[in-house]
TORMIBA-852405 format. One record per residue: residue number from 1; x, y, z of N, C-alpha, C in turn; residue in one letter. Coordinates in nm, 2 decimals. Example, Ala and Ser with C-alpha at 12.3 -4.5 7.8 and 13.67 -1.06 7.14 Angstrom:
2
REC     k      n.x      n.y      n.z     ca.x     ca.y     ca.z      c.x      c.y      c.z   r
REC     1     1.32    -0.57     0.78     1.23    -0.45     0.78     1.32    -0.33     0.78   A
REC     2     1.28    -0.22     0.71     1.37    -0.11     0.71     1.29     0.00     0.79   S
REM end
This chain:
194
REC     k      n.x      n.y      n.z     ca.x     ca.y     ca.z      c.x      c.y      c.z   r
REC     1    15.96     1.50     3.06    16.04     1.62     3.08    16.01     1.67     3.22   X
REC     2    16.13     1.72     3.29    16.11     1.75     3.41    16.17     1.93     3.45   X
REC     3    16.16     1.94     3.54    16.19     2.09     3.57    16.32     2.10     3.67   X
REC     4    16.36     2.03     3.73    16.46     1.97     3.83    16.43     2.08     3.98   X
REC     5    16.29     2.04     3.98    16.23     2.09     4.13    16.17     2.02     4.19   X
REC     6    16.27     1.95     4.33    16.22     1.80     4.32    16.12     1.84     4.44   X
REC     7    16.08     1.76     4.44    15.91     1.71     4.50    15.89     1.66     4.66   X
REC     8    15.96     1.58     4.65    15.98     1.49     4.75    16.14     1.41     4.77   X
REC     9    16.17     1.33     4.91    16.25     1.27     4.89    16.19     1.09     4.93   X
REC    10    16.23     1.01     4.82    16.19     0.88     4.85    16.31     0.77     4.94   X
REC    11    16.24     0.66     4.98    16.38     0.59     5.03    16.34     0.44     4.98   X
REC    12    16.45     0.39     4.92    16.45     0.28     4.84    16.47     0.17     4.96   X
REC    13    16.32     0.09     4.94    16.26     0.00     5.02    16.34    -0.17     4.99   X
REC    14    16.37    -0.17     4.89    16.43    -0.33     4.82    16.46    -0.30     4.72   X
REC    15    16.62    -0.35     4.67    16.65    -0.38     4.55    16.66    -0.54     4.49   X
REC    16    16.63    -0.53     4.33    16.61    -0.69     4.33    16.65    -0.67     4.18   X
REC    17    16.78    -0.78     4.18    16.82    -0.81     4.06    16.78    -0.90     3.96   X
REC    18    16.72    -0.86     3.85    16.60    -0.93     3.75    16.69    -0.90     3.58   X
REC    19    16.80    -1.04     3.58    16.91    -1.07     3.46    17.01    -0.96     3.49   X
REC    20    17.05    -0.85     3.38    17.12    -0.75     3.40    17.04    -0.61     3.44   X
REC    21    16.91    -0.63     3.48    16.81    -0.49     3.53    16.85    -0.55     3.68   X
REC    22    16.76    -0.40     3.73    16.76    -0.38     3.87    16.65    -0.34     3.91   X
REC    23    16.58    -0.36     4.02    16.43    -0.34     3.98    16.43    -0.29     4.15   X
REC    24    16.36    -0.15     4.14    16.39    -0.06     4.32    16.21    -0.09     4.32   X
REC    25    16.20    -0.09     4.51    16.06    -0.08     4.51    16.10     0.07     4.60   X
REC    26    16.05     0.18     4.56    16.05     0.30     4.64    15.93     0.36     4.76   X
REC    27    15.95     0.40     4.84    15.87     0.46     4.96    15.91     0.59     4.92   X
REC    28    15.76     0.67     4.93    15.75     0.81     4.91    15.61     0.88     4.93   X
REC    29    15.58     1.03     4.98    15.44     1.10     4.96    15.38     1.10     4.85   X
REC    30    15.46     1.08     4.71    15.41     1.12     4.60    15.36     0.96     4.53   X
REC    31    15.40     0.86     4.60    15.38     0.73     4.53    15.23     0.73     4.50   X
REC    32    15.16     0.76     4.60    14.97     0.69     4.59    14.95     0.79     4.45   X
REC    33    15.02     0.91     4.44    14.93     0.99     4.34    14.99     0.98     4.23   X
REC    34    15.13     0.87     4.21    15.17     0.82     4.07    15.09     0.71     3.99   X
REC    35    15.06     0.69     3.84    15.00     0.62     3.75    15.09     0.54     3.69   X
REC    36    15.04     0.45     3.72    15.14     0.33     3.61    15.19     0.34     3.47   X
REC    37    15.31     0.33     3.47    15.35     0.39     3.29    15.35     0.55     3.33   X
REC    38    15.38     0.57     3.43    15.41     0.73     3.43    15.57     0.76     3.43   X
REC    39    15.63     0.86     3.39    15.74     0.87     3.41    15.77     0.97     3.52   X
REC    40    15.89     0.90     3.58    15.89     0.99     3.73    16.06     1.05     3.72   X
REC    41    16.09     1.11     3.78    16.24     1.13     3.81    16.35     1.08     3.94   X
REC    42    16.42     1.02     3.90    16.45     0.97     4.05    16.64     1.00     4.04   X
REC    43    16.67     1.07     4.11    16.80     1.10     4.12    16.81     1.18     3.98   X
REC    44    16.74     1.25     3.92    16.73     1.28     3.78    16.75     1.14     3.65   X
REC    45    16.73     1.06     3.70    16.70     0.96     3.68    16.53     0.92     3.57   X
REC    46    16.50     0.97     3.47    16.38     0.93     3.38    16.31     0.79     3.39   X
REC    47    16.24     0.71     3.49    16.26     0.57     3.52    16.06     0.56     3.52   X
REC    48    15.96     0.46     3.41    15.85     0.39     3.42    15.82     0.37     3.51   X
REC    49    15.67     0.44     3.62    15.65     0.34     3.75    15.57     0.21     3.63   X
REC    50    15.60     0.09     3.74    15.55    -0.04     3.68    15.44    -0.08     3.79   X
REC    51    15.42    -0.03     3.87    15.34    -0.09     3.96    15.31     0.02     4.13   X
REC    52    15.20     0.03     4.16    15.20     0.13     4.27    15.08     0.06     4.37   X
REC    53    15.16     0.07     4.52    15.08    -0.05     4.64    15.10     0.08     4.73   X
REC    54    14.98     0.14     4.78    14.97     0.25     4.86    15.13     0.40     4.89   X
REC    55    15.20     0.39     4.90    15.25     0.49     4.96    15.43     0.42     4.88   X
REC    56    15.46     0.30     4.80    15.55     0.28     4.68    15.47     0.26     4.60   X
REC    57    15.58     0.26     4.51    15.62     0.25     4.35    15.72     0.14     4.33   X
REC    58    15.71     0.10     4.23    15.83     0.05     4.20    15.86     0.07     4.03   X
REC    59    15.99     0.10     4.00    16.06     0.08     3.88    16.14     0.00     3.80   X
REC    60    16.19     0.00     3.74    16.34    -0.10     3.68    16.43     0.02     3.60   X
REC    61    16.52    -0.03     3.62    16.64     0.04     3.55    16.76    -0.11     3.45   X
REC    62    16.79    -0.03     3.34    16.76    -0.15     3.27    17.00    -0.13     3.28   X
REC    63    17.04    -0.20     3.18    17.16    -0.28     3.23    17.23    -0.07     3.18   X
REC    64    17.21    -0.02     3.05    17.27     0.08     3.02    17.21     0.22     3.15   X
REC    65    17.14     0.23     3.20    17.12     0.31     3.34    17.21     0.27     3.41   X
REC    66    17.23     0.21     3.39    17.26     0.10     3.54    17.45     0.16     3.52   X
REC    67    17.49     0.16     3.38    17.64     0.18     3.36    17.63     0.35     3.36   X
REC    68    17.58     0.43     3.31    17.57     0.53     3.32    17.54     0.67     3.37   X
REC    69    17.53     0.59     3.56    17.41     0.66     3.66    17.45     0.57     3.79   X
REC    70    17.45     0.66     3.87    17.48     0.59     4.01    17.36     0.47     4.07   X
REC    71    17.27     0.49     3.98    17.18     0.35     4.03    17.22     0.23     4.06   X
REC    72    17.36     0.19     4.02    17.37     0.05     4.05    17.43     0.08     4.18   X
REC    73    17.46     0.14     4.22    17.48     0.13     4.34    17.38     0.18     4.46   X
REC    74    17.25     0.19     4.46    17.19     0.21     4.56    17.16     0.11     4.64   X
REC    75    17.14     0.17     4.72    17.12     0.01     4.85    16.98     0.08     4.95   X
REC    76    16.94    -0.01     5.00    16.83    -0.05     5.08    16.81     0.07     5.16   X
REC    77    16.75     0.17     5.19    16.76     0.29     5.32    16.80     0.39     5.24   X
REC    78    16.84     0.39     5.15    16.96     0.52     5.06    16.79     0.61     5.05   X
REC    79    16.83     0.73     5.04    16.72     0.86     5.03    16.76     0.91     4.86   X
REC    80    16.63     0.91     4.78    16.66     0.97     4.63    16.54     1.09     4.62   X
REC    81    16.59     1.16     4.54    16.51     1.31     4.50    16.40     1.24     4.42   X
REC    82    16.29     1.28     4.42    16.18     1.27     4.32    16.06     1.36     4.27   X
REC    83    16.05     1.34     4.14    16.02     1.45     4.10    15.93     1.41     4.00   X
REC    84    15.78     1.48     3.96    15.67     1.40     3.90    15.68     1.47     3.70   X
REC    85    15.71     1.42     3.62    15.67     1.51     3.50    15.61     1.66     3.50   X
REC    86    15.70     1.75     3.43    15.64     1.89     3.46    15.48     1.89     3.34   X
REC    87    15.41     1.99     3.39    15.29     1.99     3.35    15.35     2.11     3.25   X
REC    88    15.24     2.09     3.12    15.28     2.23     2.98    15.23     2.32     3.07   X
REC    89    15.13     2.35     3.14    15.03     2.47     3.19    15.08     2.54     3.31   X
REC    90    15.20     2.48     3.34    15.22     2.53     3.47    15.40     2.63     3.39   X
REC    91    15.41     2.73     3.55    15.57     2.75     3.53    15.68     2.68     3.53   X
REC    92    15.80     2.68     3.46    15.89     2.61     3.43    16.00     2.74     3.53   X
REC    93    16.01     2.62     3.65    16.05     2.72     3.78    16.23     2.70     3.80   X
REC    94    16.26     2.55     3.71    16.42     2.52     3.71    16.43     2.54     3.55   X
REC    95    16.50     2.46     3.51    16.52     2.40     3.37    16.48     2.32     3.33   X
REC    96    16.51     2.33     3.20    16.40     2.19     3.05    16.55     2.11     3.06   X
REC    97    16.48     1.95     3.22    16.58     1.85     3.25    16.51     1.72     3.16   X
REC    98    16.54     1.64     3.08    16.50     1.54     3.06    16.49     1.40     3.12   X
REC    99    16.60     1.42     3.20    16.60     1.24     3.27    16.71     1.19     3.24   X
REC   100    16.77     1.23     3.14    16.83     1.15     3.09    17.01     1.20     3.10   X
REC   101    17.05     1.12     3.22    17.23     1.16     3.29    17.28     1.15     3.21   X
REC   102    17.32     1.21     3.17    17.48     1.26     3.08    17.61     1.16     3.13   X
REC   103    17.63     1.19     3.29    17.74     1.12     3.33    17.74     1.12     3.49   X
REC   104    17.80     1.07     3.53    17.83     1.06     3.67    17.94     1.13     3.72   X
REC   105    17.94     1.25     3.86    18.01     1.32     3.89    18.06     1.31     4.06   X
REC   106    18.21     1.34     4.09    18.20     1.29     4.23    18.24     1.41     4.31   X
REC   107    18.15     1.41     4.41    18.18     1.54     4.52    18.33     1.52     4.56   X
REC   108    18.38     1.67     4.55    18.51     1.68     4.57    18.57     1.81     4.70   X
REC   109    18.43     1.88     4.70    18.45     1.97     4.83    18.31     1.99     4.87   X
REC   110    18.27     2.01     5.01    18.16     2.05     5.06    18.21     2.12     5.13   X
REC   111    18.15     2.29     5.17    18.17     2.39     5.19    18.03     2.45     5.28   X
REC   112    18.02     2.42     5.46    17.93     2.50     5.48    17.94     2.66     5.53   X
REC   113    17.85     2.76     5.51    17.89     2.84     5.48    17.79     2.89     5.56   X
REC   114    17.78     3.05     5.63    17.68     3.09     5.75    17.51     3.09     5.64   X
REC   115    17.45     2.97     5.67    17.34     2.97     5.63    17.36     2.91     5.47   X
REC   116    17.45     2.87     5.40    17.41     2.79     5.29    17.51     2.70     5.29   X
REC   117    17.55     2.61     5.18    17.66     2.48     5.11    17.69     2.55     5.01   X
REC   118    17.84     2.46     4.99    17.91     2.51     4.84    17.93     2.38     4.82   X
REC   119    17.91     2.32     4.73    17.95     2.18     4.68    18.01     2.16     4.57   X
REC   120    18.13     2.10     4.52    18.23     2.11     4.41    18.19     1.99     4.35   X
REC   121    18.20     1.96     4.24    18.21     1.82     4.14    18.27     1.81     4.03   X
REC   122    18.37     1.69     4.01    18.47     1.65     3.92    18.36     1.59     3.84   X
REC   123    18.39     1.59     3.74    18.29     1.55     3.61    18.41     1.46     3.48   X
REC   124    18.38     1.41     3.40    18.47     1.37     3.29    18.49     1.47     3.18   X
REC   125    18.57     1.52     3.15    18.67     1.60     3.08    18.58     1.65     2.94   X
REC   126    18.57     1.55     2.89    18.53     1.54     2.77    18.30     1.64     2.75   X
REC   127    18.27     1.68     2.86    18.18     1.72     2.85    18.20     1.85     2.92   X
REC   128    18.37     1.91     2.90    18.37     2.04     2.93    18.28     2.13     2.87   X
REC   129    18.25     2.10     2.74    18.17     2.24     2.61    18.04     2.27     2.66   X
REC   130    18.00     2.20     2.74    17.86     2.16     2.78    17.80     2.24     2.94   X
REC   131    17.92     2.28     2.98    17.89     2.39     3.11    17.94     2.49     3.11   X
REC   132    17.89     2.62     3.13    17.91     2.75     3.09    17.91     2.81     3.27   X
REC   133    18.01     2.92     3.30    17.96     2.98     3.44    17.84     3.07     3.46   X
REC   134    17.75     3.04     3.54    17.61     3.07     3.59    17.46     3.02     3.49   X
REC   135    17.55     2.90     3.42    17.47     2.80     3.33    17.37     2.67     3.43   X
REC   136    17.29     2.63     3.31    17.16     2.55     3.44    17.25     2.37     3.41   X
REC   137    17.26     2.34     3.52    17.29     2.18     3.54    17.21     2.09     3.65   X
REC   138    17.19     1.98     3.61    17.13     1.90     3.68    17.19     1.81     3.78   X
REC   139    17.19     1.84     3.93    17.26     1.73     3.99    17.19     1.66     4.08   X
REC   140    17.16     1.47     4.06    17.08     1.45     4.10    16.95     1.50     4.08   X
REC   141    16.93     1.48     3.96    16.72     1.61     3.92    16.77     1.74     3.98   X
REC   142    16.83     1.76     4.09    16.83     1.94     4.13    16.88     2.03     4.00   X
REC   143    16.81     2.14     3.97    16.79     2.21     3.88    16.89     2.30     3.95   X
REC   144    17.02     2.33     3.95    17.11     2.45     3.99    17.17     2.53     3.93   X
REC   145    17.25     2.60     3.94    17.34     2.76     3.88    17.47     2.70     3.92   X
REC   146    17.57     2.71     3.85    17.71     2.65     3.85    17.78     2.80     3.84   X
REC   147    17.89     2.76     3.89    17.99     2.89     3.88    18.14     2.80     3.92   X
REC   148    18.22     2.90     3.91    18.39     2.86     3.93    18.37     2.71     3.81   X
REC   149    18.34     2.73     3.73    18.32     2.62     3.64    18.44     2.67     3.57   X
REC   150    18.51     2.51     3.54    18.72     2.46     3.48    18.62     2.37     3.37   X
REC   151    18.74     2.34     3.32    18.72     2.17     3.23    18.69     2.06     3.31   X
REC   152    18.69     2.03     3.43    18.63     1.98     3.47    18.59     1.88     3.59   X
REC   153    18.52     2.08     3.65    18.45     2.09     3.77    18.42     2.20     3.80   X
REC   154    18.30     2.22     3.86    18.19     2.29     3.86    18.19     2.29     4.04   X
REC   155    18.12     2.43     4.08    18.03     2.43     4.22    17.92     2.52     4.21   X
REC   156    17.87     2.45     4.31    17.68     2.54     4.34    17.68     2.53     4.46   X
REC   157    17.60     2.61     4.45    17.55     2.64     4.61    17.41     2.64     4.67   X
REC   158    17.38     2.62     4.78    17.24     2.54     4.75    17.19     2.57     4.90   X
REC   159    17.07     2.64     4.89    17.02     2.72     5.00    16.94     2.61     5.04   X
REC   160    16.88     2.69     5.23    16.87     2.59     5.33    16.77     2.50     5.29   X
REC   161    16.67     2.58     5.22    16.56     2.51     5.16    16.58     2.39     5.10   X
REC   162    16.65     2.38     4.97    16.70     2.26     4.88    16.79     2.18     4.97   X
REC   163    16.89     2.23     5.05    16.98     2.12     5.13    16.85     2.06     5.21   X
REC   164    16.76     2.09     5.26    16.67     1.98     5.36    16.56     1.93     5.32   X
REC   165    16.55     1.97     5.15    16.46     1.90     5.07    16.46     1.81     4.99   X
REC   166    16.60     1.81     4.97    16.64     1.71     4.89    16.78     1.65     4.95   X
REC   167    16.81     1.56     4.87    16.92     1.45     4.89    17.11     1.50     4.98   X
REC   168    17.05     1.63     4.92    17.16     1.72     4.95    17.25     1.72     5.07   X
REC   169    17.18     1.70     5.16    17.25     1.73     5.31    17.32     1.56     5.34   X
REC   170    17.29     1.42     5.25    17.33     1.36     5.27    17.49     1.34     5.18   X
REC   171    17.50     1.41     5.11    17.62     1.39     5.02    17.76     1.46     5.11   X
REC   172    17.85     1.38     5.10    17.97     1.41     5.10    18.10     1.37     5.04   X
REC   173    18.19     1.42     5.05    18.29     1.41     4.93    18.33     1.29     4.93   X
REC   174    18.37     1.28     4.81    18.36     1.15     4.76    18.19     1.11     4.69   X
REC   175    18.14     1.13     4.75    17.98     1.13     4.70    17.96     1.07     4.53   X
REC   176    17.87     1.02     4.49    17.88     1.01     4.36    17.76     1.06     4.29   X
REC   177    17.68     1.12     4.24    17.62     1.22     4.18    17.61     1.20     4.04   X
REC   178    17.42     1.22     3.99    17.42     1.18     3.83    17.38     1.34     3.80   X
REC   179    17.46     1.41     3.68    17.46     1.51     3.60    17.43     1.54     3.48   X
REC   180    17.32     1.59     3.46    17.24     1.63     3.36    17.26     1.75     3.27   X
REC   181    17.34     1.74     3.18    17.40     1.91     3.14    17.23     1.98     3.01   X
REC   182    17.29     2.09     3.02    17.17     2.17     2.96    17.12     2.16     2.83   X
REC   183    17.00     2.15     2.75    17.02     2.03     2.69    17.02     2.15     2.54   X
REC   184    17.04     2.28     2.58    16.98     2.40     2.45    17.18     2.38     2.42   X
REC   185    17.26     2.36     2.51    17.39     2.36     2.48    17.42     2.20     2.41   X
REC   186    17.37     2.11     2.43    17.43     2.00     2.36    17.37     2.03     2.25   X
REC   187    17.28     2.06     2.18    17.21     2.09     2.08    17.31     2.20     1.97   X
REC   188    17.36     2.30     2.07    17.45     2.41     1.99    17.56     2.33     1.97   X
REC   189    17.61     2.28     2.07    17.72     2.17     2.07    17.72     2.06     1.92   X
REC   190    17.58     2.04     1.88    17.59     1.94     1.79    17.60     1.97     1.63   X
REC   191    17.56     2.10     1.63    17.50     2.18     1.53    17.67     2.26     1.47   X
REC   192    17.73     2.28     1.58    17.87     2.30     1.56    17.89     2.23     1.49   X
REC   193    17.90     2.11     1.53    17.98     1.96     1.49    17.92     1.94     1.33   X
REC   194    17.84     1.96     1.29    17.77     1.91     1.15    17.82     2.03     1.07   X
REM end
């Protein structure tokens, strides 16, 4: 379980295709102080390090990630948000993110603005019930506040801090983006349904 307050940003050193997985070796600050079998966050991404050689990691992402998350498309130099398991003992400073993408969303407007970004994203239709305006979403692990939220599309805004801390300042429209919806609303969402 994660908090979607990313940590660091890593840059994917080699990808290597192993049957229908994909297997990233990452460069990052936080690698030497990751444990094998730990769960890390990577583009909000929930992914096992398998292995750690001074300053990477590396993971696998198996064939259903791979359809469900912009990971199959990362390439060699690409920059990803990372983010270590939130601790019980500490504050929960974003939201209760699990890892686990919902879906994939594509930047549709970037908006700079005197001192912050507005970023817009189309999302698939069918996970309208699941975003509320000034509700918590995950984009790429970033833990944000949505507003001007339709059936389906959403924007945030994202101060200078987060744009140069994370992945942020690299996206533009068109962009593809993995989305994490809130997880106390798919729950209400389900409970409806029964």
């Amino acid at each position: 379980m994660f908090t979607g307050i990313i940590e660091c940003i890593g840059k994917i050193v080699s990808v290597e295709q192993k049957g229908s997985n994909k297997t990233f070796l990452i460069e990052s600050a936080l690698s030497k102080e990751l444990k094998v079998d730990q769960s890390v966050s990577h583009n909000g991404v929930c992914l096992t390090v398998e292995e750690i050689n001074g300053n990477r990691h590396l993971v696998t992402a198996i064939d259903e990630t791979l359809k469900k998350t912009n990971l199959g498309s990362w390439q060699v130099g690409n920059n990803i948000n990372i983010e270590r398991c939130m601790l019980m003992n500490g504050r929960l400073d974003g939201h209760i993110v699990q890892g686990h993408v919902d879906a994939t969303a594509i930047c549709t407007n970037k908006k700079a603005l005197d001192g912050s970004w507005e970023f817009t994203f189309l999302f698939p239709e069918k996970f309208a019930a699941l975003i509320i305006e000034k509700g918590s979403v995950s984009v790429n692990g970033t833990s944000l506040t949505c507003f001007n939220v339709h059936k389906d599309n959403f924007t945030v805004a994202i101060i200078p801090y987060t744009f140069n801390h994370t992945n942020f300042s690299e996206l533009e429209i068109n962009s593809i983006v993995n989305i994490e919806f809130d997880i106390i609303g798919k729950y209400v969402q389900r409970m409806q349904q029964l």
